[in-house]
SEKOL-297590 format. One line per field, with one value per atom (N, C-alpha, C, O): residue in one letter; z, x, y; residue number from 1; chain; atom name. Coordinates in pm, 1 decimal, m for minus. Atoms other than C-alpha are relative to their C-alpha. Layout:
% residues N
residuo = (a / ...)
Z = (Z / ...)
X = (X / ...)
Y = (Y / ...)
num = (NUM / ...)
cadena = (A / ...)
atomo = (CA / ...)
***
This chain:
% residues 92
residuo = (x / x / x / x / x / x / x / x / x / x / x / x / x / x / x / x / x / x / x / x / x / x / x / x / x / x / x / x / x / x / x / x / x / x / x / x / x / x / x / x / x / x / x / x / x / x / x / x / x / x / x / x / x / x / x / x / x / x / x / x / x / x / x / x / x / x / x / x / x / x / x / x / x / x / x / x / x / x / x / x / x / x / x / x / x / x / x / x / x / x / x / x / x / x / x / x / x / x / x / x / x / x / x / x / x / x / x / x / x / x / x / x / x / x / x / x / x / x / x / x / x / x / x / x / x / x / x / x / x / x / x / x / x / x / x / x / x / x / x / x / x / x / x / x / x / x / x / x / x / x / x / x / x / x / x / x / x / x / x / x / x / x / x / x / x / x / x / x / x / x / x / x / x / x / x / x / x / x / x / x / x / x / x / x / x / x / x / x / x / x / x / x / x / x / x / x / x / x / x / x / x / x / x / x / x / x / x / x / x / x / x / x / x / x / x / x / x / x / x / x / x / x / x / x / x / x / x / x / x / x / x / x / x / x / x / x / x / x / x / x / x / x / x / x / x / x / x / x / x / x / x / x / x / x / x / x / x / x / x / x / x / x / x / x / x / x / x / x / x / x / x / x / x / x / x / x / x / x / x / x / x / x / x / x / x / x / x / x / x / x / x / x / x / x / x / x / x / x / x / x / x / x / x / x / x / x / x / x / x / x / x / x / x / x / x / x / x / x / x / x / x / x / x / x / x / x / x / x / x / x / x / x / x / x / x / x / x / x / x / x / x / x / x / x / x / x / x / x / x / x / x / x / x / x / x / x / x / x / x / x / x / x / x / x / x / x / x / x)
Z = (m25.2 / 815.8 / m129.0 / m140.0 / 127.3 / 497.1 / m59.6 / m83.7 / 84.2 / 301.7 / 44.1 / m23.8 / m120.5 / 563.9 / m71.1 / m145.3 / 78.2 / 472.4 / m168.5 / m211.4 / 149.7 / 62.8 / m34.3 / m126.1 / 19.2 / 111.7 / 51.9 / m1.5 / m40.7 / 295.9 / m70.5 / m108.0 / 145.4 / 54.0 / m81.1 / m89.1 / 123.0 / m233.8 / 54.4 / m30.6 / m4.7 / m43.1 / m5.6 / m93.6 / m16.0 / 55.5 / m142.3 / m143.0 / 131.5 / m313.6 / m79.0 / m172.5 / 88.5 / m445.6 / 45.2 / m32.8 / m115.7 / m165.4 / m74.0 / m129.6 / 27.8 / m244.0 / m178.0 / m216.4 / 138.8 / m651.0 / m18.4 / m57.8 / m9.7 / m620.6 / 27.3 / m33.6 / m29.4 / m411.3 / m76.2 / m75.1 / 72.0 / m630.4 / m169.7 / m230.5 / 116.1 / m967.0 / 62.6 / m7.2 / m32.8 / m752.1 / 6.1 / m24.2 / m13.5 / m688.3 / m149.3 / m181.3 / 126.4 / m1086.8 / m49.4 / m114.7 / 54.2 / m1161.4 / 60.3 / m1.8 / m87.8 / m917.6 / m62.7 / m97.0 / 61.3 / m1082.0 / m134.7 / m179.8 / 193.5 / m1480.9 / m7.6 / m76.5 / m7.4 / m1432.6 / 18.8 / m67.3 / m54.3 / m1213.9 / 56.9 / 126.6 / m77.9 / m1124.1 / m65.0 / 13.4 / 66.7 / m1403.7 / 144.3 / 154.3 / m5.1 / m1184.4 / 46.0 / 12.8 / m84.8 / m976.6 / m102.0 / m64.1 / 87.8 / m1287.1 / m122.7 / m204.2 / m7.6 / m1367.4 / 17.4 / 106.9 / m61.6 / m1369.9 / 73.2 / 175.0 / m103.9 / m1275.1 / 68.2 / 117.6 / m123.5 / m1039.1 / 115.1 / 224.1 / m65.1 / m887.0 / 25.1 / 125.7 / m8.3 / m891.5 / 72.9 / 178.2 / m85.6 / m717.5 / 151.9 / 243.9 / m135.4 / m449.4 / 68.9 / 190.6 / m48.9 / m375.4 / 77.3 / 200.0 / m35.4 / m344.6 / 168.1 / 273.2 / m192.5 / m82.2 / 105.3 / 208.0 / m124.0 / 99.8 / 146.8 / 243.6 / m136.4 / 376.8 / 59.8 / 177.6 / m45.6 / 416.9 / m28.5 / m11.5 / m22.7 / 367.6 / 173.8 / 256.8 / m105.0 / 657.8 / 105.2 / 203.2 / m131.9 / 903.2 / 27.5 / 130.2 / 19.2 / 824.6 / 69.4 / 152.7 / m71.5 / 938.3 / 116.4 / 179.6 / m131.5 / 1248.5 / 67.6 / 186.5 / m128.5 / 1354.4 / 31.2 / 104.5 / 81.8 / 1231.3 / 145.4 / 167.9 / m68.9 / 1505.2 / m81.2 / m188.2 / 109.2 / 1367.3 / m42.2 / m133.5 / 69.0 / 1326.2 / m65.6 / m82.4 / 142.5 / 1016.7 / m103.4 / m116.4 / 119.7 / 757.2 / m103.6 / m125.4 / 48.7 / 557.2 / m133.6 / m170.3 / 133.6 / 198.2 / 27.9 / m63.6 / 9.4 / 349.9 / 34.4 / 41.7 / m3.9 / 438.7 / m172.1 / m174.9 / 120.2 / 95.8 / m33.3 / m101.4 / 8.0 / 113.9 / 78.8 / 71.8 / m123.0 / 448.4 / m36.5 / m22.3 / 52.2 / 325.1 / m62.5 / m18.7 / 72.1 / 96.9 / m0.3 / m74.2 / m84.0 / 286.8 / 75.5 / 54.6 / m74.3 / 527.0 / m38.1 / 27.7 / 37.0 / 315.4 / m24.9 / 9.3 / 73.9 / 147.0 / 99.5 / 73.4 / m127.4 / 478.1 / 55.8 / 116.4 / 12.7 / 530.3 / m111.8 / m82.5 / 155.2 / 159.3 / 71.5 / 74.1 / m18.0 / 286.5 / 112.0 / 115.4 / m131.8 / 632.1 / m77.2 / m83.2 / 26.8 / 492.0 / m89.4 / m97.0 / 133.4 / 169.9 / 134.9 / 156.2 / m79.9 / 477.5 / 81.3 / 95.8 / m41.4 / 649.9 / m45.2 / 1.1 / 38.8 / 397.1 / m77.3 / m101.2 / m13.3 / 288.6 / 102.2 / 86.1 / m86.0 / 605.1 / 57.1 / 123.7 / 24.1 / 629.5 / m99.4 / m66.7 / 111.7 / 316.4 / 36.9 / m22.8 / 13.6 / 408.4 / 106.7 / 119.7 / m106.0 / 757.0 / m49.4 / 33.4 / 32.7 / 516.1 / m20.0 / m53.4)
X = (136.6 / 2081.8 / m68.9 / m191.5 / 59.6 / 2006.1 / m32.5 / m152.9 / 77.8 / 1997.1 / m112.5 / m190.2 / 154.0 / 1744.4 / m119.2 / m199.7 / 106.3 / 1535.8 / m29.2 / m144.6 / 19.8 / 1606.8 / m99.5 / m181.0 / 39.4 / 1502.6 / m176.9 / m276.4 / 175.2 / 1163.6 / m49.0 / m166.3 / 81.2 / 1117.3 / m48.9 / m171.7 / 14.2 / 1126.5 / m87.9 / m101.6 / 106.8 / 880.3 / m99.8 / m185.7 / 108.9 / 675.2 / m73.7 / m196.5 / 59.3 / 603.8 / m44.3 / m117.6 / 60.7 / 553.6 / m123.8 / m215.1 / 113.5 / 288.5 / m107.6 / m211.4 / 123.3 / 139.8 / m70.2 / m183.1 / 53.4 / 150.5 / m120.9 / m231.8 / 103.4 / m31.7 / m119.2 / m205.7 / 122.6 / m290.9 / m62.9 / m183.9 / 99.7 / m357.4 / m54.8 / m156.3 / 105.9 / m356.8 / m100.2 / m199.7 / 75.6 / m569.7 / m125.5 / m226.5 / 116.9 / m816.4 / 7.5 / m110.1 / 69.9 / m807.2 / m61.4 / m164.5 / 57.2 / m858.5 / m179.5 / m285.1 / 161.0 / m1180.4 / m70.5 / m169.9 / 95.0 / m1312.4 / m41.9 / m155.0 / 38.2 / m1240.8 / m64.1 / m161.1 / 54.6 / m1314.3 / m159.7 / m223.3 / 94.2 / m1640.6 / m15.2 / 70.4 / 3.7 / m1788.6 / 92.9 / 143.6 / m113.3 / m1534.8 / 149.7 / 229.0 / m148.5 / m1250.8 / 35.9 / 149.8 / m63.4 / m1229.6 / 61.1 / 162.0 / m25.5 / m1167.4 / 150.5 / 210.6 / m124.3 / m875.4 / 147.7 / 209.5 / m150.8 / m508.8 / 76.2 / 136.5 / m52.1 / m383.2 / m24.5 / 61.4 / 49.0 / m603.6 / m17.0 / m68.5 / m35.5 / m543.7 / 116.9 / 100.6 / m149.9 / m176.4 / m11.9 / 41.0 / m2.0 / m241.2 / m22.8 / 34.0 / 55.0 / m433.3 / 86.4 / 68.0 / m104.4 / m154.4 / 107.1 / 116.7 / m18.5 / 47.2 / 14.8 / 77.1 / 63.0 / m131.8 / m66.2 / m90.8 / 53.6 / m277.8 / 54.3 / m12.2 / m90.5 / m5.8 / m49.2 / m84.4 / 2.2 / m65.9 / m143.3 / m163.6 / 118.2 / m461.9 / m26.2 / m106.1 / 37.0 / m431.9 / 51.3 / m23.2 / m48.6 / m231.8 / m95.6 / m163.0 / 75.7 / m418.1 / m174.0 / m215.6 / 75.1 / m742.7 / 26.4 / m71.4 / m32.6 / m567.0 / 21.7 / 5.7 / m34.1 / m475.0 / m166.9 / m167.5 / 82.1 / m839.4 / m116.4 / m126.3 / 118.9 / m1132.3 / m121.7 / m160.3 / 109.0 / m1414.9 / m134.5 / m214.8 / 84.0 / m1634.6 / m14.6 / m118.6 / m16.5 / m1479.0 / m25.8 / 15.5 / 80.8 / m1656.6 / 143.7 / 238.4 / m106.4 / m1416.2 / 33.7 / 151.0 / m7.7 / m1482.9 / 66.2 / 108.1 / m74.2 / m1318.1 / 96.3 / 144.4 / m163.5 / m982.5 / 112.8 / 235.6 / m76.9 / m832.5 / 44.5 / 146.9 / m31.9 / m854.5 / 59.7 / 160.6 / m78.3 / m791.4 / 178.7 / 281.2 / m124.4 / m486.3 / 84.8 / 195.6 / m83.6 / m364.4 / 43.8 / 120.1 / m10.2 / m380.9 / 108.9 / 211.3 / m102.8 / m162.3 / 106.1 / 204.4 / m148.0 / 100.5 / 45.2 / 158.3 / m42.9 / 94.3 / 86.4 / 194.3 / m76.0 / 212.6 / 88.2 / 170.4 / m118.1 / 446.9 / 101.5 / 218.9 / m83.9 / 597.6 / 45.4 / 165.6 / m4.9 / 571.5 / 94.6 / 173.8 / m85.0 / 759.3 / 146.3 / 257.7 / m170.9 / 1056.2 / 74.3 / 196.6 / m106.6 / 1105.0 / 54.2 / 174.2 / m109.5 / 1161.9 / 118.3 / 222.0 / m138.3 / 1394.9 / 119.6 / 233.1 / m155.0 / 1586.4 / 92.1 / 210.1 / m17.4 / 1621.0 / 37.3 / 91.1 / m22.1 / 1683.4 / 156.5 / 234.3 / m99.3 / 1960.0 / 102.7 / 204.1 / m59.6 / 2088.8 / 57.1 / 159.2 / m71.2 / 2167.5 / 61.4 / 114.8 / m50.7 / 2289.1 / 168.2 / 259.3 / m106.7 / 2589.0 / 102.0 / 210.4)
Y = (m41.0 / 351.3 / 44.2 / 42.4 / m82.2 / 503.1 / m110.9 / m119.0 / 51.6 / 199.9 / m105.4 / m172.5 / 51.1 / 50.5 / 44.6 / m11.7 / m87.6 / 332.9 / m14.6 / m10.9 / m30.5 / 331.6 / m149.3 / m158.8 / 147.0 / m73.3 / 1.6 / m47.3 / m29.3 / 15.2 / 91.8 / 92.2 / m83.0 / 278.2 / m74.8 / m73.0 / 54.7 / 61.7 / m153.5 / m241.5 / 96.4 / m210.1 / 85.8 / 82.4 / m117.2 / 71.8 / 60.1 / 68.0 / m24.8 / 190.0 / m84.0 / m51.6 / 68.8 / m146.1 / m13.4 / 14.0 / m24.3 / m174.6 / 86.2 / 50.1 / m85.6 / 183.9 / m9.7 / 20.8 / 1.4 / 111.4 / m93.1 / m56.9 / 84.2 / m210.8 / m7.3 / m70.2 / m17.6 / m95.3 / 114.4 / 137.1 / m80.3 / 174.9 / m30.2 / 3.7 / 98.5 / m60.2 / m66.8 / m47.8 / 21.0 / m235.1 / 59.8 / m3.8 / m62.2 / 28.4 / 29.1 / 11.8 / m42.6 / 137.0 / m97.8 / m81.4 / 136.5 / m248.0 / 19.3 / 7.6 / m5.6 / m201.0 / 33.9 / m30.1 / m99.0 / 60.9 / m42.3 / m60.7 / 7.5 / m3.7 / m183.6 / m215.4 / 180.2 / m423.1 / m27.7 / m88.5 / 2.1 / m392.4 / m159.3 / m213.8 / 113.0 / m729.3 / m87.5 / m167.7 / 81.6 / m910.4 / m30.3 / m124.0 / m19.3 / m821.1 / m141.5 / m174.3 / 105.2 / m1171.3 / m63.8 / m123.3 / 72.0 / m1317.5 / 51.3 / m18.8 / m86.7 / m1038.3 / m38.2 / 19.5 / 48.0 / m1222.3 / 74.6 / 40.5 / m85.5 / m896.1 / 62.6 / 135.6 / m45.4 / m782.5 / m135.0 / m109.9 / 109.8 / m1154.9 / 62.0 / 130.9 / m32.3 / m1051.6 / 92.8 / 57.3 / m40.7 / m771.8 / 22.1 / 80.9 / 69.9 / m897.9 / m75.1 / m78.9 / 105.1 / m1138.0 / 110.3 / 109.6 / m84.6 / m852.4 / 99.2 / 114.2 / m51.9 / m651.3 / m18.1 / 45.0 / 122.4 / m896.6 / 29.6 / 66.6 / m47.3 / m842.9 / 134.5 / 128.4 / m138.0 / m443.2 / 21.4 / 141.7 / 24.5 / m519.6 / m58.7 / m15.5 / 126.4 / m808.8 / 99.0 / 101.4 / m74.7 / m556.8 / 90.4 / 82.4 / m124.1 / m249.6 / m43.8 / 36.8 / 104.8 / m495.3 / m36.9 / m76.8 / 26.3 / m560.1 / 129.8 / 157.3 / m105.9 / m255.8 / 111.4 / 210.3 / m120.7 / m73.3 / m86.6 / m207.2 / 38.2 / m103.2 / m69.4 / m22.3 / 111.1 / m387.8 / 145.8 / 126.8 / m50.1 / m77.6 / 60.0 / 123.7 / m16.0 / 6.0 / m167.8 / m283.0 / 107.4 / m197.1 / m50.7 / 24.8 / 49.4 / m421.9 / 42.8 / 36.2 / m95.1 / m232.3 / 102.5 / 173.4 / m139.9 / 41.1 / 35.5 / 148.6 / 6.2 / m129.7 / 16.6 / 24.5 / m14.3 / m98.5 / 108.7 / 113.9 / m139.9 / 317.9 / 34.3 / 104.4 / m38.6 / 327.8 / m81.8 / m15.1 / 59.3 / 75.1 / 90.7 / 121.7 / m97.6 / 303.0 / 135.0 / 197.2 / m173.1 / 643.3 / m39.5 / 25.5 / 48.8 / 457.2 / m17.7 / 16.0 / 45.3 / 326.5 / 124.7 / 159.0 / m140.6 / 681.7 / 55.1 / 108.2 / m130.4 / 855.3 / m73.8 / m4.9 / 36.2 / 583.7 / 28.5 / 51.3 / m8.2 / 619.6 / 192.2 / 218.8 / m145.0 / 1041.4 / m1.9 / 92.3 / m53.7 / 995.5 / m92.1 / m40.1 / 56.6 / 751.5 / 79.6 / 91.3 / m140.7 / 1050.8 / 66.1 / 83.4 / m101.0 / 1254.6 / m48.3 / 16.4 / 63.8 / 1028.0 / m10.1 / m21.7 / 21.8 / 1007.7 / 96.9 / 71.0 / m136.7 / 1377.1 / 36.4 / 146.0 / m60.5 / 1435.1 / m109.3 / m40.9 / 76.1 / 1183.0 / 60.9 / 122.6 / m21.9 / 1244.2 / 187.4 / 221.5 / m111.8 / 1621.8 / 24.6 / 134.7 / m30.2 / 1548.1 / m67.7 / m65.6 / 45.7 / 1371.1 / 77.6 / 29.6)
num = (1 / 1 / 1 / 1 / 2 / 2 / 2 / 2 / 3 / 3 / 3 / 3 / 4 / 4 / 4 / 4 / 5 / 5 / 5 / 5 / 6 / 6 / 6 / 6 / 7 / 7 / 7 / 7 / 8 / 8 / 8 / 8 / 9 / 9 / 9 / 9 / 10 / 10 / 10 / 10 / 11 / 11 / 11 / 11 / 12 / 12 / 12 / 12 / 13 / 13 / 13 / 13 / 14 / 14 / 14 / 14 / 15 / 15 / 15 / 15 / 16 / 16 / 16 / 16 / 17 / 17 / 17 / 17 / 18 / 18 / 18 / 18 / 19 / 19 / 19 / 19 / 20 / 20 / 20 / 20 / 21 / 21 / 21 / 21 / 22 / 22 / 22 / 22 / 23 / 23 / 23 / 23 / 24 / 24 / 24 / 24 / 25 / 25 / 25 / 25 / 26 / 26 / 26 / 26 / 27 / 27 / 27 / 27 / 28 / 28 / 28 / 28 / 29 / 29 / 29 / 29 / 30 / 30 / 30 / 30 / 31 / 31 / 31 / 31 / 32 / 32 / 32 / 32 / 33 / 33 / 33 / 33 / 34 / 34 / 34 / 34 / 35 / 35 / 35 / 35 / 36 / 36 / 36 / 36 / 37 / 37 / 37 / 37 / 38 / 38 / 38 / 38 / 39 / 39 / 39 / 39 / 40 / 40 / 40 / 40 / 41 / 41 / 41 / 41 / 42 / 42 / 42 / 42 / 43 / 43 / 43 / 43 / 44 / 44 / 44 / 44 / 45 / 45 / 45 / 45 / 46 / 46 / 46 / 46 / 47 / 47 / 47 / 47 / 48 / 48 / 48 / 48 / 49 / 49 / 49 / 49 / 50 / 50 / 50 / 50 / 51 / 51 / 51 / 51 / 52 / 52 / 52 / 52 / 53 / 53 / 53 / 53 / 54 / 54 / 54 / 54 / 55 / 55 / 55 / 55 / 56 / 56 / 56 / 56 / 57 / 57 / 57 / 57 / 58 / 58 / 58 / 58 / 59 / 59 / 59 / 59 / 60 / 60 / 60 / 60 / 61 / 61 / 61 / 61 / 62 / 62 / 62 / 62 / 63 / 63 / 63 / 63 / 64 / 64 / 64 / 64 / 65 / 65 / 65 / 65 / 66 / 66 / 66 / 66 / 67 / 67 / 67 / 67 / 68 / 68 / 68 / 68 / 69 / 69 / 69 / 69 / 70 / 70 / 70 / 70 / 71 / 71 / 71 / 71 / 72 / 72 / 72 / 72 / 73 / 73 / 73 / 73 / 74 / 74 / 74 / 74 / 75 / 75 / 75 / 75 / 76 / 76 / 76 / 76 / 77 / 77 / 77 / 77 / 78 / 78 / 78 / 78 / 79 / 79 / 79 / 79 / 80 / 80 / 80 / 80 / 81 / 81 / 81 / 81 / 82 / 82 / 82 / 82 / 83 / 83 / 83 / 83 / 84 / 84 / 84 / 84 / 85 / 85 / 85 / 85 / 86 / 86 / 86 / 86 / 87 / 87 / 87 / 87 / 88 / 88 / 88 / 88 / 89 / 89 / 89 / 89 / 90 / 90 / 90 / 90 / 91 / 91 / 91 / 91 / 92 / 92 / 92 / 92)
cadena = (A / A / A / A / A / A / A / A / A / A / A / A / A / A / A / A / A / A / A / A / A / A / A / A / A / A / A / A / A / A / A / A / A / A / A / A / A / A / A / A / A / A / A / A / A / A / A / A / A / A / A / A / A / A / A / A / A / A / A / A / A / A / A / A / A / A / A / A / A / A / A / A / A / A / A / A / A / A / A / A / A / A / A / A / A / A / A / A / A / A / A / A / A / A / A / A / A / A / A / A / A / A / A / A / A / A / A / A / A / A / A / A / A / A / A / A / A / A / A / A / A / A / A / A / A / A / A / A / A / A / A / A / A / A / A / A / A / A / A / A / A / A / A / A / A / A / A / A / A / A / A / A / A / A / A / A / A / A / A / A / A / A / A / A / A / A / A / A / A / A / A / A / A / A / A / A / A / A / A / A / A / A / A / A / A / A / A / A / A / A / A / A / A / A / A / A / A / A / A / A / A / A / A / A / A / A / A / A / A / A / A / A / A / A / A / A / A / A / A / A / A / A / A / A / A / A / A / A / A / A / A / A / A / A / A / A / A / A / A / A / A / A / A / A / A / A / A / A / A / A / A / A / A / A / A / A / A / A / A / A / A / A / A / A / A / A / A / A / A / A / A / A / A / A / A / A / A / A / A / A / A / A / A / A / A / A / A / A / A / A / A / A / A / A / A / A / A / A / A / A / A / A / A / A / A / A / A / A / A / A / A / A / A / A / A / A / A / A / A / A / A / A / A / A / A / A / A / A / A / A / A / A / A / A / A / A / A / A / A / A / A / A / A / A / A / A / A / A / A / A / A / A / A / A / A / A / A / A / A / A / A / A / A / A / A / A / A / A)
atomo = (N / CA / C / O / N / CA / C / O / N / CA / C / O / N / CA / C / O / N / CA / C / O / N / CA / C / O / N / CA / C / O / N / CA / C / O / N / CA / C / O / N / CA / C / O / N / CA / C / O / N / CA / C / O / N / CA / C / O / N / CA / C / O / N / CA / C / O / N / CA / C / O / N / CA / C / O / N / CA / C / O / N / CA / C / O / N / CA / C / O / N / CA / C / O / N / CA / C / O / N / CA / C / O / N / CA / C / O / N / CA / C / O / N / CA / C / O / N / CA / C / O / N / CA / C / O / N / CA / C / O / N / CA / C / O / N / CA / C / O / N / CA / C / O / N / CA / C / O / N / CA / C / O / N / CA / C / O / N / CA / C / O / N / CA / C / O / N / CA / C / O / N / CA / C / O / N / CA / C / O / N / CA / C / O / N / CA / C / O / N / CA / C / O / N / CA / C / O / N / CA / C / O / N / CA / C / O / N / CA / C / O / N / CA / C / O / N / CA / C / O / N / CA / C / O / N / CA / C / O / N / CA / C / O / N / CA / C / O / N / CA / C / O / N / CA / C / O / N / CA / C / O / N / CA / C / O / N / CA / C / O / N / CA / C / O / N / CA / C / O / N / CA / C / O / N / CA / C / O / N / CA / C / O / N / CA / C / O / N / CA / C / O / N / CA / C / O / N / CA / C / O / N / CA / C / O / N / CA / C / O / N / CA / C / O / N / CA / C / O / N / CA / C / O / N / CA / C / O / N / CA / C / O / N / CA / C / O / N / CA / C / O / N / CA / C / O / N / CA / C / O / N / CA / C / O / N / CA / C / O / N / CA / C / O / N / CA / C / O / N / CA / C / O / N / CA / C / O / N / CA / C / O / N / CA / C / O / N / CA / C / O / N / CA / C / O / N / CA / C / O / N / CA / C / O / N / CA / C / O / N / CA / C / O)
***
């Protein structure tokens, strides 16, 4: 069970890093960014945990505001699997 968890950890952070180079790319790039190899790269990325996060989100959240909402989400996933596995780890 644990290394279940250590394995979704370590998708889970590439996830939350990406989307947050993503959002610095946003910011420091401006309208350049489409043109950005690695803000392409990142997009590729989190595409997946964009596209869910979109599915699970009622249409009357505006689509500019899946990428924060994206990344609040992964965050408190990345926050509940540390505790899983702290909490694992000391039931050893």
């Amino acid at each position: 069970m644990l290394q279940i968890i250590i394995i979704l950890k370590g998708l889970v952070e590439i996830a939350l890093f990406a989307l947050l180079g993503q959002g610095i790319l946003y910011l420091l790039a401006g309208q350049t960014r489409q043109h950005n190899p690695f803000y392409t790269l990142l997009q590729i990325i989190t595409l997946p945990a964009l596209k869910l996060t979109r599915l699970l989100m009622p249409r009357v959240i505006v689509d500019k505001h899946i990428g924060i909402i994206t990344f609040f989400l992964v965050l408190w996933i990345e926050l509940l699997l540390i505790y899983l596995k702290v909490q694992l780890v000391r039931s050893l």
